[in-house]
C-alpha positions in Angstrom: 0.0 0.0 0.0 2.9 2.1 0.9 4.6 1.5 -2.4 1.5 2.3 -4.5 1.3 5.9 -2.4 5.0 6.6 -3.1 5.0 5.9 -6.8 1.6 7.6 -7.3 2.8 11.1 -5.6 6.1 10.5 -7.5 4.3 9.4 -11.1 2.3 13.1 -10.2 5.2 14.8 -9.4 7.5 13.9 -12.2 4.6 13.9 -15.1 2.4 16.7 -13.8 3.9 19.1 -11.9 7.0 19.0 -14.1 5.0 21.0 -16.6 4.3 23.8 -14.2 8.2 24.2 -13.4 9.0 27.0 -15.7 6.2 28.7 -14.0 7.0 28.2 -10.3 10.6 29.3 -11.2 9.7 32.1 -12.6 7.6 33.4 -9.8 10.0 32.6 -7.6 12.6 34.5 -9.8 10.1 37.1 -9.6 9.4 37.1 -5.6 13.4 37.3 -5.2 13.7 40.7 -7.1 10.8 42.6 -6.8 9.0 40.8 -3.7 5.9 39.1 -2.9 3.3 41.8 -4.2 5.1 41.8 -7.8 4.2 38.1 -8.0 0.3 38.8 -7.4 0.5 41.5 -9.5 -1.3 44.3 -6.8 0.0 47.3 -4.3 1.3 46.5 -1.1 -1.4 46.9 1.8 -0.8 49.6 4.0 0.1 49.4 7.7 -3.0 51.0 9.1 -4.6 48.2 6.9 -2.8 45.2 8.2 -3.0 46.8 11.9 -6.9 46.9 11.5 -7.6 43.7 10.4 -5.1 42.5 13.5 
């Protein structure tokens, strides 16, 4: 049962999410230079924001 788990998540991992790659590592790319909010494409929240919902 064990052995069916493993090579299932690793079949999924190798055959699916391999063809997402160039995407994650470009999102990451872009979370490394320009930070978090660049990824999702909006303005940072403002502080008075974040304290509010707090």
């Amino acid at each position: 049962m064990t052995i069916a788990i493993g090579g299932g998540a690793a079949f999924a991992i190798i055959f699916f999410y391999s063809a997402y790659l160039p995407m994650f590592l470009a999102q990451l790319e872009t979370a490394r230079s320009s930070g978090l909010t660049a990824v999702s494409g909006r303005e940072p929240a403002s502080r008075e924001a974040l304290w509010r919902t707090l």
